[in-house]
PAMIDREN-393905 format. One record per residue: x, z, y of N, C-alpha, C, O in turn. Coordinates in nm, 2 decimals. Atoms other than C-alpha are relative to their C-alpha. Layout:
// residues N
(pt (X, Z, Y), (X, Z, Y), (X, Z, Y), (X, Z, Y))
...
//
This chain:
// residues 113
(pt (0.07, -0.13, 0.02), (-1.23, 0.03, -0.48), (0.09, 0.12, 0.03), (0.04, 0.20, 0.10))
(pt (-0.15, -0.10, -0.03), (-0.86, 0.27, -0.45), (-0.09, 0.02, 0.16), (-0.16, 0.11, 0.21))
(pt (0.04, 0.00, -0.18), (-0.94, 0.17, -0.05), (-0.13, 0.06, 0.06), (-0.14, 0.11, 0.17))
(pt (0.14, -0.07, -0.07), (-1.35, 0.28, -0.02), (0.05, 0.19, -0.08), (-0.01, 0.28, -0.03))
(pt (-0.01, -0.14, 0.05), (-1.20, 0.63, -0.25), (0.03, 0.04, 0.10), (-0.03, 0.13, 0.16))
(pt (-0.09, -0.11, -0.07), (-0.94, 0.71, -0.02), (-0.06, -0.02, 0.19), (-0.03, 0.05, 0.28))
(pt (0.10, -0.05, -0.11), (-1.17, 0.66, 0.27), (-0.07, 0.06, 0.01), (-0.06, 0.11, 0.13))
(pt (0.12, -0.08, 0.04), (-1.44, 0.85, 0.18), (0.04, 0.18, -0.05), (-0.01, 0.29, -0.04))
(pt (-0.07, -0.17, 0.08), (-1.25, 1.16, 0.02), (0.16, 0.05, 0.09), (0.25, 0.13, 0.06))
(pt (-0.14, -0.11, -0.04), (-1.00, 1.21, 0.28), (-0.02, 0.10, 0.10), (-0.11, 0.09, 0.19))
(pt (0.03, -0.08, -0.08), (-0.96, 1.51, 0.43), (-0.07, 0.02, 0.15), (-0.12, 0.12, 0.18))
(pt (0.02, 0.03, -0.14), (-1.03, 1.42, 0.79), (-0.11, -0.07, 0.04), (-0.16, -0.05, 0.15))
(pt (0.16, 0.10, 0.03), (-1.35, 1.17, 0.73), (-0.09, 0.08, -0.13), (-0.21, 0.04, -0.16))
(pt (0.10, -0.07, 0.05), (-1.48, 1.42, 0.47), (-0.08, 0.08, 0.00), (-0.16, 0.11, -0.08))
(pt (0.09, -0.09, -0.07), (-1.62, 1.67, 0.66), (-0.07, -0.05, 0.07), (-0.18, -0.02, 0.06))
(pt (0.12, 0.14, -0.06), (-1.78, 1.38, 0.88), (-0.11, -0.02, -0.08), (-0.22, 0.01, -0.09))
(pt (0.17, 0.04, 0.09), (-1.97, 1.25, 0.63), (-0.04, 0.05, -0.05), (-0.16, 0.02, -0.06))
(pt (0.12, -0.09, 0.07), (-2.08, 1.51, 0.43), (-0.08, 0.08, 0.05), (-0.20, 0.10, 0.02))
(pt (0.03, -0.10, -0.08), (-2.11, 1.75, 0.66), (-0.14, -0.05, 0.10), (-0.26, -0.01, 0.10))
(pt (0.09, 0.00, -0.15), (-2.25, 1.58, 0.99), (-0.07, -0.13, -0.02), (-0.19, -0.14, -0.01))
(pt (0.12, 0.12, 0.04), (-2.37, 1.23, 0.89), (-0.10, 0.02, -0.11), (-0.22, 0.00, -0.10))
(pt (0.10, -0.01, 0.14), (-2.51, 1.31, 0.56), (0.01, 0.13, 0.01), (0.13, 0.16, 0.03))
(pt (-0.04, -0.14, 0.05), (-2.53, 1.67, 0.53), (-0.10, 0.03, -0.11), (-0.22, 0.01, -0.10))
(pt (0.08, -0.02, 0.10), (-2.66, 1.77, 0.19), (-0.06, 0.11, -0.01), (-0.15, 0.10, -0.10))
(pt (0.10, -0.10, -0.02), (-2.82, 2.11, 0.26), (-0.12, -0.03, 0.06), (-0.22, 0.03, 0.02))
(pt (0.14, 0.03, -0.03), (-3.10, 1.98, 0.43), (-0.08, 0.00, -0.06), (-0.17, 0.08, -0.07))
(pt (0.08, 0.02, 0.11), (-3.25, 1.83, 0.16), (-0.01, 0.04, -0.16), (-0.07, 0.00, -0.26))
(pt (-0.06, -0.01, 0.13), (-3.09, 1.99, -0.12), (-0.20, 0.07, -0.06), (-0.22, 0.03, -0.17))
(pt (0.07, -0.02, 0.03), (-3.46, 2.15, -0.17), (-0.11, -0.10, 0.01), (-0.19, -0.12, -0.08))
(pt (0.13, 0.18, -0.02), (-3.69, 1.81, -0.05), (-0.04, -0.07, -0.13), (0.03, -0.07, -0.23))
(pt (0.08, 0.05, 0.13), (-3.90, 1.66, -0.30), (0.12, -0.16, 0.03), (0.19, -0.22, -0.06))
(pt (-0.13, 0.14, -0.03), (-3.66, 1.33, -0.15), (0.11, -0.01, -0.03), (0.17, -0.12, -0.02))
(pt (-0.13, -0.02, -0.01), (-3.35, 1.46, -0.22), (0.10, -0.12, -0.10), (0.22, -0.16, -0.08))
(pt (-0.05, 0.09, 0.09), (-3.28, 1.20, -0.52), (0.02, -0.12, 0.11), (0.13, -0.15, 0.14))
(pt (-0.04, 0.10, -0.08), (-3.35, 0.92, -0.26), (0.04, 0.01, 0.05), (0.13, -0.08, 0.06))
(pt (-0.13, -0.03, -0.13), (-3.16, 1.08, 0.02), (0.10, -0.06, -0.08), (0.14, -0.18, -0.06))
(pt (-0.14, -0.02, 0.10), (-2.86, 1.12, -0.25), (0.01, -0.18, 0.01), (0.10, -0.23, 0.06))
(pt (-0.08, 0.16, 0.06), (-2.84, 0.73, -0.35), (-0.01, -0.09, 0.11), (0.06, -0.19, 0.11))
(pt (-0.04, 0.06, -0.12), (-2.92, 0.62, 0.01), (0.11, 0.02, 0.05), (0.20, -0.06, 0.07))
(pt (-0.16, -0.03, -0.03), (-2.64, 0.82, 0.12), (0.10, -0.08, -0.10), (0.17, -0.17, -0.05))
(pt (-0.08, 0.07, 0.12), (-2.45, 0.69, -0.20), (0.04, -0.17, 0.09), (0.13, -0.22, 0.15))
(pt (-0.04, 0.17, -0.04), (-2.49, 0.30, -0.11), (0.03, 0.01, 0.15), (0.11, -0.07, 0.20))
(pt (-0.08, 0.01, -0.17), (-2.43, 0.38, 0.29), (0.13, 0.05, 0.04), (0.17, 0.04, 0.15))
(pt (-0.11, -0.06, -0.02), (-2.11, 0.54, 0.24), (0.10, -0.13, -0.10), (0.20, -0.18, -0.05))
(pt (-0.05, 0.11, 0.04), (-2.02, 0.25, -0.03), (0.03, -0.10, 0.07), (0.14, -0.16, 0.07))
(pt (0.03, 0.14, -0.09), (-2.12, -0.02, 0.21), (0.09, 0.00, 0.10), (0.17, -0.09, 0.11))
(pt (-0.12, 0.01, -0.09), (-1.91, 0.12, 0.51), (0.06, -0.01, -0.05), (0.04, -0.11, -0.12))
(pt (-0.14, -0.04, 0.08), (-1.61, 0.20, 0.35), (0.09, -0.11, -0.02), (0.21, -0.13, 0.00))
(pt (-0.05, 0.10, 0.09), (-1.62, -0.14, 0.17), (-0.01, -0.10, 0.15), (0.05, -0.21, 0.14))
(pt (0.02, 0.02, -0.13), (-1.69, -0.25, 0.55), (0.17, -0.03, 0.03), (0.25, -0.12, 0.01))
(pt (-0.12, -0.06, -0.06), (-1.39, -0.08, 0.69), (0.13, -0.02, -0.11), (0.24, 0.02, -0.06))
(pt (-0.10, 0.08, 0.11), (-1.15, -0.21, 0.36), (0.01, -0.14, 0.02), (0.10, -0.22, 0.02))
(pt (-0.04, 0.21, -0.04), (-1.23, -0.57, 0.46), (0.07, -0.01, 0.07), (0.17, -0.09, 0.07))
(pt (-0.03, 0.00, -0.18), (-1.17, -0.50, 0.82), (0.15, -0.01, -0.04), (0.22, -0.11, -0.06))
(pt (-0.16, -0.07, 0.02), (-0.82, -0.30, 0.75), (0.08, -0.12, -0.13), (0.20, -0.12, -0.15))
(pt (-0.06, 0.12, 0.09), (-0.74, -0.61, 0.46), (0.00, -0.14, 0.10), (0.11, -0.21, 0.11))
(pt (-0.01, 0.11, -0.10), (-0.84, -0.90, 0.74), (0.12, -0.01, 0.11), (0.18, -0.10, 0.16))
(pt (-0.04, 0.00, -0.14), (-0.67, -0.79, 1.00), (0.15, 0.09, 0.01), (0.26, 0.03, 0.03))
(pt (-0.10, -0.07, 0.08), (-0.42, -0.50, 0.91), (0.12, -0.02, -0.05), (0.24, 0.00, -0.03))
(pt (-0.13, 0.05, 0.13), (-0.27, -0.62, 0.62), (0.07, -0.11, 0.10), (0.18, -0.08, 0.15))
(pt (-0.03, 0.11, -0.02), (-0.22, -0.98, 0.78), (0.09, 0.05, 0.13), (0.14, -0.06, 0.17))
(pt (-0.05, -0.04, -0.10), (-0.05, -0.83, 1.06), (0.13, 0.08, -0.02), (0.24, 0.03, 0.03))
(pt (-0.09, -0.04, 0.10), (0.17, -0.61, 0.88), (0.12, -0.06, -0.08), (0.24, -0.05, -0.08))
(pt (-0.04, 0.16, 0.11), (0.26, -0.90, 0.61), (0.07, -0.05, 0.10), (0.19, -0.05, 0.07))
(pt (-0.11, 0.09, -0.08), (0.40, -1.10, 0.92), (0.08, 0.09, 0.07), (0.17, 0.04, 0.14))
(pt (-0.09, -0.07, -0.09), (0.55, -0.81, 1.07), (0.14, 0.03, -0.11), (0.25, 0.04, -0.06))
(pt (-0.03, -0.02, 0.06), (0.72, -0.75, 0.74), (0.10, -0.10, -0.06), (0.20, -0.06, -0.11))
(pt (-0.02, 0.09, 0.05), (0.81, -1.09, 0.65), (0.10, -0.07, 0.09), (0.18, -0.15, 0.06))
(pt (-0.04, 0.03, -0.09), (0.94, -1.12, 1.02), (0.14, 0.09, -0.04), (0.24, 0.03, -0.03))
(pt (-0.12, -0.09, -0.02), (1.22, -0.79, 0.94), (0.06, -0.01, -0.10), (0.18, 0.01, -0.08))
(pt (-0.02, 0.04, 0.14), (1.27, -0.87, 0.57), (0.16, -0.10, -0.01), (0.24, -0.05, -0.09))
(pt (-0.11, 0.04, 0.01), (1.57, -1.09, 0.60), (0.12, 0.05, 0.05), (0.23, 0.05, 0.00))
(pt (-0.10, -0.15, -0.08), (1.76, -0.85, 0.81), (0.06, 0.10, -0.11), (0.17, 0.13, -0.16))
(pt (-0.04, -0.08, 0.14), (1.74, -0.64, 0.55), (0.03, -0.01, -0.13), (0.11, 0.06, -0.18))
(pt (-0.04, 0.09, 0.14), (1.76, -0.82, 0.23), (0.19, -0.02, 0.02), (0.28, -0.03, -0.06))
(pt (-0.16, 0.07, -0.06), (2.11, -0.92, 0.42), (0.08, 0.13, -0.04), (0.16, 0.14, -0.13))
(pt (-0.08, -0.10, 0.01), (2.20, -0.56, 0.47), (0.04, 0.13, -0.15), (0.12, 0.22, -0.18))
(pt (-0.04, -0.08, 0.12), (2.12, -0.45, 0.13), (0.06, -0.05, -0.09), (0.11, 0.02, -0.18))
(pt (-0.12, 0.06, 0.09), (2.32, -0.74, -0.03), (0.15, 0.06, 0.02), (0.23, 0.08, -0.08))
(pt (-0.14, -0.07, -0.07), (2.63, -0.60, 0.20), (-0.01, 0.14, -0.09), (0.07, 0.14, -0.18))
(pt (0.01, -0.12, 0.08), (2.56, -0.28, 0.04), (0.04, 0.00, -0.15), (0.12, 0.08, -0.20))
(pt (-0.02, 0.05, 0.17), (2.56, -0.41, -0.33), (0.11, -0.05, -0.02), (0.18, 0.01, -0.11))
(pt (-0.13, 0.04, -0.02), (2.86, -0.62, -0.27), (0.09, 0.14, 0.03), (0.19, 0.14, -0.04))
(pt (-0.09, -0.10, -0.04), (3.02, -0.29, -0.15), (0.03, 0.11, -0.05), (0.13, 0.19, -0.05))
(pt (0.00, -0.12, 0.14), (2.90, -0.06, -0.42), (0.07, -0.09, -0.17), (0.10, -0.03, -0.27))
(pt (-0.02, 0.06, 0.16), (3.00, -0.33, -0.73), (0.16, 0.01, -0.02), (0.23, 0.03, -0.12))
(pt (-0.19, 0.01, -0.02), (3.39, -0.38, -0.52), (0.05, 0.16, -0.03), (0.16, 0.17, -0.10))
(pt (-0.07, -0.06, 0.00), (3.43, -0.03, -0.51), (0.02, 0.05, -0.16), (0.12, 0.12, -0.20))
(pt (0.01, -0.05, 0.15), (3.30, 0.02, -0.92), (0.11, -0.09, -0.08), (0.13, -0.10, -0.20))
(pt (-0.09, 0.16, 0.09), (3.57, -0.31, -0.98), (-0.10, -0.11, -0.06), (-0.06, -0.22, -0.10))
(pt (0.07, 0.12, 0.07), (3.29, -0.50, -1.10), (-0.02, -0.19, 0.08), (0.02, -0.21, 0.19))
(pt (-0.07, 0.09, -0.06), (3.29, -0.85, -1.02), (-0.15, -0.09, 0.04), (-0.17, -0.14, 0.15))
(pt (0.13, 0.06, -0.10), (2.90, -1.03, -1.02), (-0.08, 0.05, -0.16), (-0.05, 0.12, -0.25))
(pt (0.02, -0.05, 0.10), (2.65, -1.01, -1.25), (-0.14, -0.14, -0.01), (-0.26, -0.13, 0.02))
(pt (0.02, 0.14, 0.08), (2.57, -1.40, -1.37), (-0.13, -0.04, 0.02), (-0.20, -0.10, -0.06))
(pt (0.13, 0.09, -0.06), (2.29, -1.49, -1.15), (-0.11, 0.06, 0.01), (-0.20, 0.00, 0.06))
(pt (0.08, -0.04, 0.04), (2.06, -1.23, -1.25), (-0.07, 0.07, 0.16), (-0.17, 0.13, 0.14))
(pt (0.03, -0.06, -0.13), (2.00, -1.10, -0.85), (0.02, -0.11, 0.10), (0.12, -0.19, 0.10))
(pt (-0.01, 0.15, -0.10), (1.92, -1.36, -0.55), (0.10, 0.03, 0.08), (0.17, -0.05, 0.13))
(pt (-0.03, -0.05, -0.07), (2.06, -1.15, -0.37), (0.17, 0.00, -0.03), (0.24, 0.03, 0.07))
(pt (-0.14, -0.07, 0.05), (2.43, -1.09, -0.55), (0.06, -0.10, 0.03), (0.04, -0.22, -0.01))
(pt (-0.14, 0.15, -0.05), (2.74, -1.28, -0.38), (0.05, -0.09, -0.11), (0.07, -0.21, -0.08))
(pt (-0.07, 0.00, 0.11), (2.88, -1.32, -0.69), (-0.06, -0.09, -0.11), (0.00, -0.17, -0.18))
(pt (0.09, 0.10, 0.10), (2.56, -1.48, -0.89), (0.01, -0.10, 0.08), (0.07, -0.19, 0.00))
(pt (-0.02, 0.11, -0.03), (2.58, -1.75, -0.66), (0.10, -0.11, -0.01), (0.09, -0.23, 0.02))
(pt (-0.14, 0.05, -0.02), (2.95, -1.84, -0.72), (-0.01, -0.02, -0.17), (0.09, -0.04, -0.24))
(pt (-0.01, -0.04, 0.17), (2.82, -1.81, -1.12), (0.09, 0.12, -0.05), (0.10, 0.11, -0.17))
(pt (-0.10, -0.05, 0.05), (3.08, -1.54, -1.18), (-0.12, 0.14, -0.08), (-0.23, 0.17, -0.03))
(pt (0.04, -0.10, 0.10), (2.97, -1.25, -1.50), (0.07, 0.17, 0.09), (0.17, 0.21, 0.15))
(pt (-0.04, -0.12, 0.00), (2.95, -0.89, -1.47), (0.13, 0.01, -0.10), (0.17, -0.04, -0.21))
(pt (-0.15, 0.03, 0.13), (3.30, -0.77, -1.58), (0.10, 0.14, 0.08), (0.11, 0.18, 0.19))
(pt (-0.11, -0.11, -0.08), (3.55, -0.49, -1.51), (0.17, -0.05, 0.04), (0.21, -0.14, -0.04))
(pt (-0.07, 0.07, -0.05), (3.87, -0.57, -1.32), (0.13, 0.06, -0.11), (0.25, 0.02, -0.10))
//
């Protein structure tokens, strides 16, 4: 649902649709105007929820492996990091509690030197 909002209400697709697909001045006086209103209503739901599948099928899943592809690179570089910020604080590991921490693996406790 987050995904058909921020479709529908963003700036750059909301003058589209209110405006030029649906424009609500037309009918705002029409004896129809109720049914206009809730046809527009469920055709802007329907895309939306369209265009959320699409962008979840295809998108995400693409993303996800692109993500999953750079992820160890990084996880690497921010353990180097952690290790580099705990040596310089004197601390020593901190007892398994991070996959990531050199120190949890070797069992050793947080501890000051």
């Amino acid at each position: 649902m987050l995904g058909i909002y921020l479709i529908h209400d963003n700036q750059l697709k909301r003058v589209l649709i209110w405006d030029y697909i649906f424009p609500n001045l037309d009918y705002l006086h029409s004896s129809w105007f109720v049914l206009f209103f809730i046809r527009k209503v469920l055709a802007v739901f329907i895309i939306c929820s369209a265009i959320e599948l699409l962008r979840k099928r295809y998108v995400e899943r693409l993303m996800a492996a692109a993500v999953d592809r750079r992820w160890p690179p990084v996880q690497r570089m921010a353990c180097a990091v952690q290790a580099k910020w705990m040596r310089s604080m004197g601390l020593v590991g901190e007892c398994g509690l991070s996959e990531c921490n050199p120190w949890a693996r070797r069992g050793l406790c947080l501890t000051r030197d």
